[in-house]
C-alpha positions in Angstrom: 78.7 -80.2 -47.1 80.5 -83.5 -48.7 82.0 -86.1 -47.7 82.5 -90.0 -49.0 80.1 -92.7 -49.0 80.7 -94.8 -45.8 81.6 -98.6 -46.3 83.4 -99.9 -43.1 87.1 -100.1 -42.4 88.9 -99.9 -45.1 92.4 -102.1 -45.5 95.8 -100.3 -45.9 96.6 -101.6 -49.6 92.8 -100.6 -50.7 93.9 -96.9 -49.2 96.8 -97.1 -50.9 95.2 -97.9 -54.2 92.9 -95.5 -53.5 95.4 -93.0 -52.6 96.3 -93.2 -55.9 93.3 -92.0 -57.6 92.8 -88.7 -55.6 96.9 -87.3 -57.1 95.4 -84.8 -59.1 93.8 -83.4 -55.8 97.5 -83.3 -54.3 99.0 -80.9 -56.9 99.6 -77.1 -56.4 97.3 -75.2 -58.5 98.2 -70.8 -59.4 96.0 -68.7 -60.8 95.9 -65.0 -60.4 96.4 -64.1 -56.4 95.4 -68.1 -55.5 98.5 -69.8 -54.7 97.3 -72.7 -53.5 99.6 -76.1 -52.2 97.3 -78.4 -53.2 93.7 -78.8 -55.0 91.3 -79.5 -52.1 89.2 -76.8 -50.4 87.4 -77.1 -47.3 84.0 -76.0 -47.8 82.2 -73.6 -45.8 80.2 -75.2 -43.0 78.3 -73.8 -40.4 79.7 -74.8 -37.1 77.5 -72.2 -34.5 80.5 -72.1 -32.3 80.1 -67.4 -32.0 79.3 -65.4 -29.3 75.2 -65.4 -29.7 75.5 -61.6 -28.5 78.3 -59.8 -30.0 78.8 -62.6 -33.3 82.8 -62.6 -32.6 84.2 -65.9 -33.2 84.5 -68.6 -30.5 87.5 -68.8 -28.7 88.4 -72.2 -30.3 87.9 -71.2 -34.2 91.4 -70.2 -34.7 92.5 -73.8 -33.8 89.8 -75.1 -35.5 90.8 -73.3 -39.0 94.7 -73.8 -37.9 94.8 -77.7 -37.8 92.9 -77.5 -41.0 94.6 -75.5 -43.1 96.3 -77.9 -44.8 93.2 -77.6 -47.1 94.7 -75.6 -50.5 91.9 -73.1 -49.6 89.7 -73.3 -46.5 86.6 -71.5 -46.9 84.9 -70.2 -43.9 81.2 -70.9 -42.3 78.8 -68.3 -43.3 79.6 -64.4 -41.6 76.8 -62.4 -41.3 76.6 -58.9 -43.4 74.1 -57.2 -41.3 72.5 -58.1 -38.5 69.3 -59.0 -40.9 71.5 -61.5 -42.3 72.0 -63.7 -39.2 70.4 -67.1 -39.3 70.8 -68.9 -36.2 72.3 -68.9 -32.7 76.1 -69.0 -32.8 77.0 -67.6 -36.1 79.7 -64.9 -36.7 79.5 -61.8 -38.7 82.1 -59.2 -40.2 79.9 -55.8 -38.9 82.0 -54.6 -35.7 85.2 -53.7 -34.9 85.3 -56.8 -32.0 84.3 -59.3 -35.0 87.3 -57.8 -37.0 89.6 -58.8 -34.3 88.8 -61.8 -33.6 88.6 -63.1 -37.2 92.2 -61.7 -37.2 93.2 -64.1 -34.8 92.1 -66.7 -37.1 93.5 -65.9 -40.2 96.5 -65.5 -38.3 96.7 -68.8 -37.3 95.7 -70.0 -40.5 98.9 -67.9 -42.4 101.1 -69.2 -39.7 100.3 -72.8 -41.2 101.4 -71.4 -44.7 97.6 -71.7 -45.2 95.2 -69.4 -47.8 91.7 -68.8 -46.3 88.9 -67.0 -47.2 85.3 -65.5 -45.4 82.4 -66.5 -46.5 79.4 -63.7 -47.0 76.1 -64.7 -46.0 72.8 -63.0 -46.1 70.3 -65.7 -45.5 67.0 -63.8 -46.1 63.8 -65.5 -45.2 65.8 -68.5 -43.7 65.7 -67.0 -39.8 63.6 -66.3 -37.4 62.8 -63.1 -35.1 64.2 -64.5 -32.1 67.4 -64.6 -34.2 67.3 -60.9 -35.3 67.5 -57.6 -33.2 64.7 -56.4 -31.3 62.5 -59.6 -32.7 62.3 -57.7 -36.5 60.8 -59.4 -39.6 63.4 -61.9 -41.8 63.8 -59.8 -45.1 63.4 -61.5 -48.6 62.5 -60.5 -52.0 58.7 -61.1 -51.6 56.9 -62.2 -49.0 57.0 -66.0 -49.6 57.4 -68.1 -46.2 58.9 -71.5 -45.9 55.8 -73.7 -45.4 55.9 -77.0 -43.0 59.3 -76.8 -42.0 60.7 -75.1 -38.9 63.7 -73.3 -37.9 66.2 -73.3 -35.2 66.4 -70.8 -32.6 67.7 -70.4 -29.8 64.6 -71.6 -27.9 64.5 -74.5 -30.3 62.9 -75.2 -33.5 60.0 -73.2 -34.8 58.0 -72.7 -37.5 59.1 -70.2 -40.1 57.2 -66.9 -40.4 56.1 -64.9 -43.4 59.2 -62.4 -44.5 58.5 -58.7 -45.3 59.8 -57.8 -48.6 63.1 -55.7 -49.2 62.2 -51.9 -50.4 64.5 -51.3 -53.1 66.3 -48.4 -50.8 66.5 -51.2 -48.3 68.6 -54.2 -51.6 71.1 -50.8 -51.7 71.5 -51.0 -48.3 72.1 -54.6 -48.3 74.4 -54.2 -51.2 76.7 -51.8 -49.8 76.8 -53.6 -46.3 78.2 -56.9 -48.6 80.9 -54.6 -49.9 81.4 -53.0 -46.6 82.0 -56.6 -44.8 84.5 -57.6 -47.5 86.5 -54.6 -46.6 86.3 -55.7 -43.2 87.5 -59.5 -43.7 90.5 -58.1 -45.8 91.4 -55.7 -42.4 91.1 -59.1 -40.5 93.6 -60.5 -42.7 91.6 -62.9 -44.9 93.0 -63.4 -48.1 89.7 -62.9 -50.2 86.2 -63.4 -50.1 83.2 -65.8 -50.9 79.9 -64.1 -51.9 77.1 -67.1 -50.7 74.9 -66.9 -53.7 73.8 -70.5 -53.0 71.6 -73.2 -51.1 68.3 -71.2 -50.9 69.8 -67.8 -49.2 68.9 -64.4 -50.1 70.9 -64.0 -53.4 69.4 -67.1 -55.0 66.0 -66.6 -53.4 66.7 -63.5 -55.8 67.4 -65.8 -58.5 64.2 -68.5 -58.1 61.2 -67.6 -59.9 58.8 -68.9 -56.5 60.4 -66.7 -53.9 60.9 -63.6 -56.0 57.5 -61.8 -57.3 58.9 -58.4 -57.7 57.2 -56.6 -60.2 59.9 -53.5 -60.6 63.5 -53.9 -61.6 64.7 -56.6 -59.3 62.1 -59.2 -60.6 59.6 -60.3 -63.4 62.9 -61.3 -66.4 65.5 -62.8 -66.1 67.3 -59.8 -66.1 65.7 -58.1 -62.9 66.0 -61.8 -61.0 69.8 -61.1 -62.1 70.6 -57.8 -60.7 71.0 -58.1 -57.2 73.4 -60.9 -57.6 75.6 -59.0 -60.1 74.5 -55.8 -58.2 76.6 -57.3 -55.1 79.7 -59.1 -57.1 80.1 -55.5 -58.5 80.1 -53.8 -55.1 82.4 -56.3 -53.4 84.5 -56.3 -56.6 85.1 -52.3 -56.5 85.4 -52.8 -52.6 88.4 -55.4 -52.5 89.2 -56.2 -55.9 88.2 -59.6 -58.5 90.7 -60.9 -58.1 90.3 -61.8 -54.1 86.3 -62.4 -55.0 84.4 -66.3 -55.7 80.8 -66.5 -55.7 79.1 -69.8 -54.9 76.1 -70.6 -56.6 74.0 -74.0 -56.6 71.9 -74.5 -59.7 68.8 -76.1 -59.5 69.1 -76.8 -56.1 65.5 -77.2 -54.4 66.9 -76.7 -50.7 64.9 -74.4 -48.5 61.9 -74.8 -50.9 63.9 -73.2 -54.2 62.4 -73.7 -57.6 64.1 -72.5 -61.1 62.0 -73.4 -63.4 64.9 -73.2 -65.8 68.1 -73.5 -64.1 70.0 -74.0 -67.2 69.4 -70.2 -68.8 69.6 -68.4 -65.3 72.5 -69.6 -64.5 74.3 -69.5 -68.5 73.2 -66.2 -68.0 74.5 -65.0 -64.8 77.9 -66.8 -65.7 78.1 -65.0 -68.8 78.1 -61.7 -67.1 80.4 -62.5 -64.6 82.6 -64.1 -66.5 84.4 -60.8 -67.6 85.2 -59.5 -64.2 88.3 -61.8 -63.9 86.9 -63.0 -60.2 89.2 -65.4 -58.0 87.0 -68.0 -58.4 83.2 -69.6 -59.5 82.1 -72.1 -57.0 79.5 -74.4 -57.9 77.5 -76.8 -56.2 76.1 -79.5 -57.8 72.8 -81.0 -56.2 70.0 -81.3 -58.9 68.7 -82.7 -62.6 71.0 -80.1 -64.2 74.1 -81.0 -64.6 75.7 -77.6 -63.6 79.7 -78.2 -62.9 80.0 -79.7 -67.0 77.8 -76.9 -68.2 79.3 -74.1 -66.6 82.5 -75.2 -66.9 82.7 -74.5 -70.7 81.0 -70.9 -70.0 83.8 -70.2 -67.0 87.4 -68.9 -68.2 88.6 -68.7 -64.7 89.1 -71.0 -61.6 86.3 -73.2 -61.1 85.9 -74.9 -57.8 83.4 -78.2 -57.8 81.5 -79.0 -54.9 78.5 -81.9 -55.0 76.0 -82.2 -52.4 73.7 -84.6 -53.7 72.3 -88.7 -52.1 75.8 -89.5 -52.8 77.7 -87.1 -51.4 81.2 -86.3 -53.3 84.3 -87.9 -52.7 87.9 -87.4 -52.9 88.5 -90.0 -55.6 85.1 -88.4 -57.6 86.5 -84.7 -56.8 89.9 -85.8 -58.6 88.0 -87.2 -61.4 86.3 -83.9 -62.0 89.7 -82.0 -62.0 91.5 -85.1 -64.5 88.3 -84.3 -66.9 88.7 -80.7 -66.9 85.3 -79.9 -65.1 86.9 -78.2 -62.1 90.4 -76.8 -61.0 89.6 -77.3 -57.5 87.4 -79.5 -55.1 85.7 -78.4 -51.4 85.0 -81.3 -49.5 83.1 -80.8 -46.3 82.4 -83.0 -43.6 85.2 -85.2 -44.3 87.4 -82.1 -42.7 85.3 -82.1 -39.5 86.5 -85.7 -38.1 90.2 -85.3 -40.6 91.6 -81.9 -40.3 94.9 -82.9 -42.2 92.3 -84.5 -45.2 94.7 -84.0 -47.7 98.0 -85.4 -45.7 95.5 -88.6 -45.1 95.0 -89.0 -48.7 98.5 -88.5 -50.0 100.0 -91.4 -47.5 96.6 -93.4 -48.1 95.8 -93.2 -44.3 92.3 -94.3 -43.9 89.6 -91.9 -43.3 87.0 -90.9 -40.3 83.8 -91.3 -40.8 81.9 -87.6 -40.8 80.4 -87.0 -37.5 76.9 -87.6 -36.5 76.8 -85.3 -33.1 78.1 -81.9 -31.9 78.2 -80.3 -35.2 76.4 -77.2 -34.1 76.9 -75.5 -31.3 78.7 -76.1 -28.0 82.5 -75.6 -27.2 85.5 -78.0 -28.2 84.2 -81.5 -28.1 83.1 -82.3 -31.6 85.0 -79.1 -32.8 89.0 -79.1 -32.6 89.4 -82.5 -30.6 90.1 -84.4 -34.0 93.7 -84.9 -34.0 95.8 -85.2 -37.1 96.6 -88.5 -38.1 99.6 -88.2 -40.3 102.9 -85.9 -40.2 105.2 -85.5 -37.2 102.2 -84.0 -34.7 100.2 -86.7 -34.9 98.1 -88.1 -32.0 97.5 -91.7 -31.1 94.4 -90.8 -29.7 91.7 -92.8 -30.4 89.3 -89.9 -31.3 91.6 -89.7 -34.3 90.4 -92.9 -36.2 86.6 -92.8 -34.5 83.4 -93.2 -36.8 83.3 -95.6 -39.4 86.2 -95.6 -41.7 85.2 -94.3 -45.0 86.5 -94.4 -48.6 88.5 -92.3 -50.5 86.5 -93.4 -53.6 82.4 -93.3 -53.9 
């Protein structure tokens, strides 16, 4: 998640100013099926807001994604695959018929806005708990590498993380085919593509890292059996739906959830090489380590790249537009900025000063914290005083 660096109330000329500097973020940007009004994505952020039981989504996510989707693209929280994928209380999935349906009501909402939106796919491996999955089963992974002195949530609080079971091989085909059977599913609810999490520690990059996969047989050991199940699922989802309504996110280097790559660089030169071909919607990278991924790749990546940096300085709008005026990236998510300003992009073309991100209610719980930030800008917008709280922030960083 992103957002700008916090530096107290900012004055109307600085926004201006400021304003200004994030233009390229403001224009339309085609490519292929994306017809987007303007550069700015919102990036996918678990919000825990689902039915625990049945993993339909909460009765306020189609308001939530509606007064949002002023975003050029808004990219959903994680949906779970299969019910091995789920990791925590409140998320969604894309499994059942019920979960179909009420997605629909959400991309509804979101088209009704003029709005393009697409579902996030998440498989998150070791990173869950039994009390999280069906009849208290093992979380899956490639090996069996735990998490070690960390803990978890769950829905009786946090917990320590326990040792996964590893994946049979008939067990990654299974997982394979439910990733191409859930993007079938999000196009029937009416979402305009899909984005394959390959990123921040989850099961395709655990894949990917050297220290949480051990395999010895042809999904481990080289470079080329860490590969597979990564391009095993872009191909499946790709023959399911089509490239051209497929991005994969993928954060290089990126230590989260006790990741190591011991060389980023050639995995991921690698994996964007082979990928490359396919003529996929988009490549999303996140930036949050040594390697310098977004600059790299970038030169490797003929399509639409989408920049998103996570790192002690979180990314701004006025850094974003920098990264699209230098040619690193054609499009910039921004994350928590779009919690507390759902019409983010309105607010930075009139130079209306920004809300800080929110520091409670970001998991969890009903509509406080969720759809009760009003927009700020356009005929609809509120007075109310929920609209401006937080400390001001920044366009720039």
């Amino acid at each position: 998640m992103s957002a700008g660096a916090v530096k107290g109330r900012t004055g109307d000329a600085e926004m201006r100013e400021e304003g200004g500097k994030t233009r390229e973020l403001l224009e339309p940007y085609r490519a292929g099926r994306l017809e987007l009004a303007n550069r700015v994505a919102m990036a996918p952020m678990t919000r825990g807001r689902a039915d625990d039981t049945t993993g339909v989504p909460g009765p306020h996510a189609a308001t939530y994604y509606r007064q949002r989707a002023g975003a050029g693209l808004l990219i959903t929280e994680g949906v779970y695959v299969n019910a091995l994928a789920k990791g925590g209380p409140g998320i969604p999935g894309l499994v059942t018929d019920a979960q179909v349906r009420g997605w629909r009501e959400v991309t509804e909402a979101v088209h009704a806005e003029g709005g393009t939106v697409f579902a996030q796919l998440w498989h998150v491996g070791r990173m869950t708990h039994p009390l999280t999955l069906p009849d208290g089963e093992l979380p899956v992974a490639p090996s069996a590498v735990a998490i070690e002195g960390k803990q978890i949530f769950t829905r009786d609080g946090l917990l320590d993380h326990v040792v996964p079971r590893a994946l049979t091989t008939a067990e990654i085909a299974m997982t394979v085919r439910d990733f191409a059977s859930a993007a079938r599913r999000a196009v029937e609810a009416g979402f305009d593509g899909v984005e394959i999490h390959g990123a921040n520690g989850y099961l395709i990059q655990q894949f990917l890292a050297d220290n949480t996969n051990l395999r010895d047989d042809g999904y481990g050991g080289s470079l080329t059996g860490r590969l597979r199940f990564a391009l095993e699922v872009v191909d499946a989802v790709v023959a399911e739906v089509g490239a051209d309504r497929v991005g994969l996110r993928i954060s290089p280097d990126n230590a989260e959830n006790q990741l190591a790559e011991t060389d980023a660089r050639t995995t991921y030169r690698a994996l964007v090489d082979a990928l490359d071909p396919l003529g996929l919607a988009y490549l999303h990278v996140l930036e949050n380590g040594a390697y310098g991924a977004i600059a790299d790749l970038r030169t490797r990546w003929s399509g639409t790249l989408v920049a998103n940096t996570n790192g002690p300085v979180p990314s701004s709008p006025v850094a974003g537009a920098r990264l699209v005026r230098e040619g690193h990236a054609d499009v910039v998510a921004l994350g928590r900025l779009f919690m507390t300003n759902p019409d983010l992009p309105a607010r930075l073309a009139h130079g209306t000063p920004l809300a800080g991100p929110p520091t409670e209610n970001l998991y969890g719980g009903g509509a406080e914290g969720y759809i009760d930030y009003p927009a700020a800008t356009g005929p609809n917008a509120s007075t109310d005083p929920k609209a401006a709280t937080g400390p001001k922030v920044s366009a720039a960083a």
